[in-house]
TORKOL-4160 file (C-alpha; in steps of 0.2 Angstrom, whole numbers, padded with zeros to 4 digits, m for minus):
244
<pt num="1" X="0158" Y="m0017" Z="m0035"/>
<pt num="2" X="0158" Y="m0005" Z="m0047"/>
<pt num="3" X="0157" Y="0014" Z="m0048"/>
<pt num="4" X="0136" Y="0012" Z="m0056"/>
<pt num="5" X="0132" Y="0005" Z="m0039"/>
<pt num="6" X="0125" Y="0014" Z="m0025"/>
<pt num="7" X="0121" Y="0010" Z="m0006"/>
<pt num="8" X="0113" Y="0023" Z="0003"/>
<pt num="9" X="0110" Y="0020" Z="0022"/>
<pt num="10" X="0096" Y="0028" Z="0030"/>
<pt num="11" X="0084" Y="0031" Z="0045"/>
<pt num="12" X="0075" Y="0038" Z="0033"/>
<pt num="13" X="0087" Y="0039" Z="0022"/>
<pt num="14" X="0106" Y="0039" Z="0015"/>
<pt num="15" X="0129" Y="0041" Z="0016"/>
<pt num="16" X="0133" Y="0035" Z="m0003"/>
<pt num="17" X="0138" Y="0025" Z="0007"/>
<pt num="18" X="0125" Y="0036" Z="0016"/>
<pt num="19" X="0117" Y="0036" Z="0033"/>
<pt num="20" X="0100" Y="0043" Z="0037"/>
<pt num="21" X="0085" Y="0042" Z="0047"/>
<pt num="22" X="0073" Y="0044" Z="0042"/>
<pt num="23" X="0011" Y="0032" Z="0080"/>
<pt num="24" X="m0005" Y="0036" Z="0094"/>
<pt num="25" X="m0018" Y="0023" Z="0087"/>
<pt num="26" X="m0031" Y="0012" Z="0084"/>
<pt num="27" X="m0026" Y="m0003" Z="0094"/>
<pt num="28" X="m0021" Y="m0019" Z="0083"/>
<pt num="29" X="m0030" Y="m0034" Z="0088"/>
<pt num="30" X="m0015" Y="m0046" Z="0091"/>
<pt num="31" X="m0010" Y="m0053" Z="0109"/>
<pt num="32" X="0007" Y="m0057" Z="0105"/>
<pt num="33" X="0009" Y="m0040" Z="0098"/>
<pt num="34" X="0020" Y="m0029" Z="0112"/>
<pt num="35" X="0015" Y="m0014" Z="0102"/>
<pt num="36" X="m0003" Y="m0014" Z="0098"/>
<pt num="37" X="m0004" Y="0002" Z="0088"/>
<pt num="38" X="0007" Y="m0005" Z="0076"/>
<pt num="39" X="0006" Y="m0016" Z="0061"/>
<pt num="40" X="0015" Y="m0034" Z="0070"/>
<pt num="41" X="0032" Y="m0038" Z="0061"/>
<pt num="42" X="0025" Y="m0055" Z="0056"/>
<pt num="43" X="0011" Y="m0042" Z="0044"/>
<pt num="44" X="0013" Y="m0045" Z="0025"/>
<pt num="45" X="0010" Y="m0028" Z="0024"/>
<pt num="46" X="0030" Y="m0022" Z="0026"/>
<pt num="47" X="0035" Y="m0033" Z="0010"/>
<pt num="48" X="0023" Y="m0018" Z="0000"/>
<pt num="49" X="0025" Y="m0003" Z="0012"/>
<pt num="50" X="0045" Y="m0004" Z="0012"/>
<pt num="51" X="0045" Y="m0006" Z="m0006"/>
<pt num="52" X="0033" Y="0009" Z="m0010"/>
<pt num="53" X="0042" Y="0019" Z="0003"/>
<pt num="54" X="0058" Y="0019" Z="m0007"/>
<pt num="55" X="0048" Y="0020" Z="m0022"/>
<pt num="56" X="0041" Y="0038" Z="m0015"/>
<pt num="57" X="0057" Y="0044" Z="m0006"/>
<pt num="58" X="0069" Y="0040" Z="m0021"/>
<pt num="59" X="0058" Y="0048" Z="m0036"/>
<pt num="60" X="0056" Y="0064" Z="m0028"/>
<pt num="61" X="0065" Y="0077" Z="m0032"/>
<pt num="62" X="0077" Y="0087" Z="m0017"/>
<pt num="63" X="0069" Y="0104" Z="m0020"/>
<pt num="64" X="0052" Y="0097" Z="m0014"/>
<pt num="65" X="0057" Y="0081" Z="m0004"/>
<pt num="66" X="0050" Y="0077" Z="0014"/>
<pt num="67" X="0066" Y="0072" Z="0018"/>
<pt num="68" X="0076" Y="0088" Z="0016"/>
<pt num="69" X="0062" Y="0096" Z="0022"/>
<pt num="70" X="0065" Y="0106" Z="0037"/>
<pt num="71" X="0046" Y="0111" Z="0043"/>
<pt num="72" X="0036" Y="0100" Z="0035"/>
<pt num="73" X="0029" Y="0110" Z="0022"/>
<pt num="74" X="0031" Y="0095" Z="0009"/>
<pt num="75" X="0025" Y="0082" Z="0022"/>
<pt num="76" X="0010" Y="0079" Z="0006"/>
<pt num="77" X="0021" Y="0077" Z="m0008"/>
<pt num="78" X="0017" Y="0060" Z="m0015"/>
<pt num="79" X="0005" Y="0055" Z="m0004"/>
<pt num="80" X="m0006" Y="0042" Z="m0012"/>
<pt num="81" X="m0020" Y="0028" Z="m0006"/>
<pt num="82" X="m0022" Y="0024" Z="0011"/>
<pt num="83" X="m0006" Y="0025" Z="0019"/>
<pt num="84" X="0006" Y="0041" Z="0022"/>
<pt num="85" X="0025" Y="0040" Z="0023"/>
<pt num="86" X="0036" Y="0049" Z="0035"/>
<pt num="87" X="0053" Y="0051" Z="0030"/>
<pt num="88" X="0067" Y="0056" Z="0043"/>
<pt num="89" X="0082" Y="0065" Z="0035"/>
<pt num="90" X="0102" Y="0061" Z="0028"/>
<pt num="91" X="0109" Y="0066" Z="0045"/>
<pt num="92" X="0104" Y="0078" Z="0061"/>
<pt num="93" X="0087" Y="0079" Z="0070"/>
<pt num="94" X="0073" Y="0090" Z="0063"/>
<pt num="95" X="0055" Y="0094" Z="0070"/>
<pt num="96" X="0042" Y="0097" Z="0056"/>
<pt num="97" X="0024" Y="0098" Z="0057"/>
<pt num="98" X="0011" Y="0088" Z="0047"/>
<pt num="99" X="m0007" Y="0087" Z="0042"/>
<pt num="100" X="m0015" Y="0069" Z="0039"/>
<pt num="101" X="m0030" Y="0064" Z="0034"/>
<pt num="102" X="m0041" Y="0050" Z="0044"/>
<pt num="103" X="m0041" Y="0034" Z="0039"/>
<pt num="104" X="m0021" Y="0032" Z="0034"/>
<pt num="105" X="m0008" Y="0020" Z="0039"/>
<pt num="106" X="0007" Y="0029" Z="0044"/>
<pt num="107" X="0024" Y="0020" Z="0037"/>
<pt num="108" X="0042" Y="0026" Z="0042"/>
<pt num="109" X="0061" Y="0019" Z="0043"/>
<pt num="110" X="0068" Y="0021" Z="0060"/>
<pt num="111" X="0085" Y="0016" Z="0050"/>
<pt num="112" X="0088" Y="0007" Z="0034"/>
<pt num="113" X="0100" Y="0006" Z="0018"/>
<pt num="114" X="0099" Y="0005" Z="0000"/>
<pt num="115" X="0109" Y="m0002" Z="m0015"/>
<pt num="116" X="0104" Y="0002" Z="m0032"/>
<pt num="117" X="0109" Y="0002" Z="m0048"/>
<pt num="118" X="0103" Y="0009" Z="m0066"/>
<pt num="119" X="0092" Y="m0004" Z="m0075"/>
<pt num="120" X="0104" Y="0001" Z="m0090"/>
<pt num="121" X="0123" Y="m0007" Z="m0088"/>
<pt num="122" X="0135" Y="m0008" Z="m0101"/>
<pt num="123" X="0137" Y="m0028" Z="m0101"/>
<pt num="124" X="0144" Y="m0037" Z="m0091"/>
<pt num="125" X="0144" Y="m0025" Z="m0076"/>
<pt num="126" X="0129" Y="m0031" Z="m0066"/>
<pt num="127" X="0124" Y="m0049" Z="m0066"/>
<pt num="128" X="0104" Y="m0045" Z="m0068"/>
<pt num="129" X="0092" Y="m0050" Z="m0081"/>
<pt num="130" X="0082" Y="m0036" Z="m0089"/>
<pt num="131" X="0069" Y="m0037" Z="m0076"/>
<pt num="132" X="0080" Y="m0033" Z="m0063"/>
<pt num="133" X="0083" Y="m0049" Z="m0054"/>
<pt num="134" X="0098" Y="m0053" Z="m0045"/>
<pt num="135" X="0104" Y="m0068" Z="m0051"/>
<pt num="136" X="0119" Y="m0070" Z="m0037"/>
<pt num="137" X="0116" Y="m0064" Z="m0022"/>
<pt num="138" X="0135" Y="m0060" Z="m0020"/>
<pt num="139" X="0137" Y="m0051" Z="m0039"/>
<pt num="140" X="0142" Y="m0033" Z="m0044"/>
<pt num="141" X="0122" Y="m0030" Z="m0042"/>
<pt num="142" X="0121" Y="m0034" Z="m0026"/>
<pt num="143" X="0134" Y="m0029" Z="m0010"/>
<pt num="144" X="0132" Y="m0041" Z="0004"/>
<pt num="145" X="0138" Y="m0027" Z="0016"/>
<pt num="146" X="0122" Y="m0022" Z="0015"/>
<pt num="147" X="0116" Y="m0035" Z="0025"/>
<pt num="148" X="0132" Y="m0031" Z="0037"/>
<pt num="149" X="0130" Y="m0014" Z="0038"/>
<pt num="150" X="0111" Y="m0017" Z="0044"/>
<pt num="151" X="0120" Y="m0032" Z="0056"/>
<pt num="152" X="0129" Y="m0017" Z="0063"/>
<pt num="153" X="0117" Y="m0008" Z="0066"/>
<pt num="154" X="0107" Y="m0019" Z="0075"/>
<pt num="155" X="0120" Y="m0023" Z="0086"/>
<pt num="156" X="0125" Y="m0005" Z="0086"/>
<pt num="157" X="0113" Y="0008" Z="0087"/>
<pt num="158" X="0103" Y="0015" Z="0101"/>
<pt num="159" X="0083" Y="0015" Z="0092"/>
<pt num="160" X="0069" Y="0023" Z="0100"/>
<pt num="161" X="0052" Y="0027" Z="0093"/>
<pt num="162" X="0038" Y="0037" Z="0103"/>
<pt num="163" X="0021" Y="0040" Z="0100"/>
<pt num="164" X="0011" Y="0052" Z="0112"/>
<pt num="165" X="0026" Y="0049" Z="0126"/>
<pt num="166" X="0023" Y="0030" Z="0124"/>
<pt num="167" X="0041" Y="0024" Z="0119"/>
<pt num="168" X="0037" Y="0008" Z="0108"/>
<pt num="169" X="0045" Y="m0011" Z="0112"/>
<pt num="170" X="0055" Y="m0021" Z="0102"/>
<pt num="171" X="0060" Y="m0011" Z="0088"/>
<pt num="172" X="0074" Y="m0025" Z="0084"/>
<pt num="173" X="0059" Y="m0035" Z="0078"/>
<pt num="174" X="0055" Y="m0022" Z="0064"/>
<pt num="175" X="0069" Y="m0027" Z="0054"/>
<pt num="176" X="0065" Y="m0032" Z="0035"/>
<pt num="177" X="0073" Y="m0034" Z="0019"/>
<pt num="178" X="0069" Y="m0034" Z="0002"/>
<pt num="179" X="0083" Y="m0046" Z="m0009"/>
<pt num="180" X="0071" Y="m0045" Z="m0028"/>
<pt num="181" X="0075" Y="m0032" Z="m0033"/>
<pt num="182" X="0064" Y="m0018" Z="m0038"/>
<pt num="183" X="0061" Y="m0002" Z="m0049"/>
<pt num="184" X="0061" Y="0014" Z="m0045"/>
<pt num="185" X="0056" Y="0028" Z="m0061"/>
<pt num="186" X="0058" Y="0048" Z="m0056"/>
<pt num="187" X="0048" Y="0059" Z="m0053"/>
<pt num="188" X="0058" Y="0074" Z="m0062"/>
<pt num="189" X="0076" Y="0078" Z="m0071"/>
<pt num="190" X="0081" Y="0085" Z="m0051"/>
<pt num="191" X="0092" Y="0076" Z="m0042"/>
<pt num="192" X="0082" Y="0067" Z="m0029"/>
<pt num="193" X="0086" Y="0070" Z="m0007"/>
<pt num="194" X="0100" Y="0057" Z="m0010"/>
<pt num="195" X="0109" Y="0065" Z="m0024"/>
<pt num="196" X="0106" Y="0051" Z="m0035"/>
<pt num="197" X="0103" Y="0054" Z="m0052"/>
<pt num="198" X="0087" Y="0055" Z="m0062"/>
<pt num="199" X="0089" Y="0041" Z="m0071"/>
<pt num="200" X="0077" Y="0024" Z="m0069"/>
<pt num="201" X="0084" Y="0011" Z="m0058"/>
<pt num="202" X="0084" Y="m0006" Z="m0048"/>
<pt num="203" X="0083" Y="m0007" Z="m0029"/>
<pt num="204" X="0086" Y="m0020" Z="m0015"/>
<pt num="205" X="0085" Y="m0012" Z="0005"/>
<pt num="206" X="0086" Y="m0018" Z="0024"/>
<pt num="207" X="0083" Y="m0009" Z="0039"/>
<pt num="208" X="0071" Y="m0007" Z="0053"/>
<pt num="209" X="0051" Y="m0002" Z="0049"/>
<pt num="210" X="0036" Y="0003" Z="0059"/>
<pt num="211" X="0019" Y="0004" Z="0054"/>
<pt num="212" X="0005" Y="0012" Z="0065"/>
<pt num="213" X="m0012" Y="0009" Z="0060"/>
<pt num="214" X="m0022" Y="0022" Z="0059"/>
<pt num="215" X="m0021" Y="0038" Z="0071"/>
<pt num="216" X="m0037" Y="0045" Z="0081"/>
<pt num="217" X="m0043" Y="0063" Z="0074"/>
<pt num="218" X="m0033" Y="0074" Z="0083"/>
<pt num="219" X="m0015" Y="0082" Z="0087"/>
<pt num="220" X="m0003" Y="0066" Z="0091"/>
<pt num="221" X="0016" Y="0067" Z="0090"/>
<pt num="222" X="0028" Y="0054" Z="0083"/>
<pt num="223" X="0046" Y="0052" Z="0085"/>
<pt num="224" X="0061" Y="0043" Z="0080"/>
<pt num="225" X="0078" Y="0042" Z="0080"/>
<pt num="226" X="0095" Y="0031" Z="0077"/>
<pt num="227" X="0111" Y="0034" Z="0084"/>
<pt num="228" X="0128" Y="0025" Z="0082"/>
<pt num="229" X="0140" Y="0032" Z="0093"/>
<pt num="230" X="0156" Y="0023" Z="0087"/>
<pt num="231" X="0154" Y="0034" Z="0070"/>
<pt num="232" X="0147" Y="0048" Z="0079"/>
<pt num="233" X="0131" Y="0049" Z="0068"/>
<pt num="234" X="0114" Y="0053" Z="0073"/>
<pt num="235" X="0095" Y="0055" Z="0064"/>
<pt num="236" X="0079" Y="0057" Z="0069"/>
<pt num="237" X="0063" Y="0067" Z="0065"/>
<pt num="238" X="0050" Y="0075" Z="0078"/>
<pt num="239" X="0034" Y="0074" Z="0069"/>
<pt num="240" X="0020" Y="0087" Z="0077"/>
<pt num="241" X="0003" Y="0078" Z="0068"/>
<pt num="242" X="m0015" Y="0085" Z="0065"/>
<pt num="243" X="m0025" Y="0071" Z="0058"/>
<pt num="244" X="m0041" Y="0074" Z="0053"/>
């Protein structure tokens, strides 16, 4: 693998190899669903919202990123349509406050990893096409640890999301992967909360997503968190939430 590629690992978010962490609802009308105020895992939904997750995370730039954010003070930043990411941060637990509006479906990685790449290579460093598709699985573009590292953490981690005191079930279940690889544009010349670069790139990314429908009007409180104790790392994010 060459220097040009990255993995970052998150919860929300990212060691270079990078670690990071980055619901009360509506109930969702699906029996088989152990978690009714979230999206199912079988939803279609989570090929797009993962996507457009690292999409936001990545083309934002540190100063203003809701992932280095300490209060919640940029909880807003990039918010678009009708769904509202949450992002958890690059290592340690944070509490931050957030305003939402009604309506929004709120999206957020309990823990998951990224490899990426500049959609510019010198040639014959990355076998991709210029639209950005792997074309081995097992190339310079693509680092099958990353799929190990997200088998580790499955087999590793200790996962917990509440929402409202309600602990939510099954979080193994919520584990998806995107293997087309995607693009990402920034947002500014600023280095974003990974440290990457400003510079366009590709993306491929696994790890563990949930997606509550959305919340009642009203104060709720959302949390998550990952630890993996044989590294001694730990993430998570306490959200206090005013939706309305």
């Amino acid at each position: 693998m060459t220097n040009k590629i990255r993995i970052t690992l998150v919860a929300v978010l990212a060691v270079t190899l990078a670690i990071s962490a980055v619901a009360a609802t509506m109930p969702y009308a699906d029996a088989k669903n152990s978690n009714p105020t979230v999206l199912p895992p079988t939803s279609k939904q989570y090929d797009k919202y993962t996507d457009k997750w690292w999409q936001w995370a990545y083309s934002i730039p540190n100063s203003i990123s809701p992932v280095s954010d300490t209060t919640g003070e940029f909880c807003d930043v990039g918010q678009s349509g009708n769904v509202w990411f949450l992002a958890g941060t690059t290592g340690g637990t944070v509490e931050r406050e957030c305003n939402i509006p009604t309506g929004k479906t709120i999206v957020f990685p309990i823990i998951n990893a990224a490899g990426t790449w500049p959609t510019v290579l010198p040639e014959g460093e990355c076998v991709a096409d210029n639209t950005g598709d792997v074309a081995d699985w097992g190339s310079e573009c693509y680092n099958p640890g990353l799929e190990g590292l997200m088998d580790f953490v499955e087999d590793s981690a200790t996962l917990e999301v509440i929402v409202d005191g309600v602990p939510l079930q099954d979080l193994e279940k919520y584990r998806f992967a995107e293997r087309d690889a995607f693009s990402i544009e920034p947002s500014s010349p600023e280095l974003n909360a990974f440290g990457t670069p400003p510079e366009d790139i590709f993306s491929v990314h696994e790890g563990f997503f949930i997606a509550l429908t959305p919340l009642t009007p009203g104060e709720h409180t959302i949390e998550f968190s990952a630890a993996i104790s044989q590294i001694g790392f730990e993430t998570g994010a306490s959200y206090t939430v005013i939706v309305g």
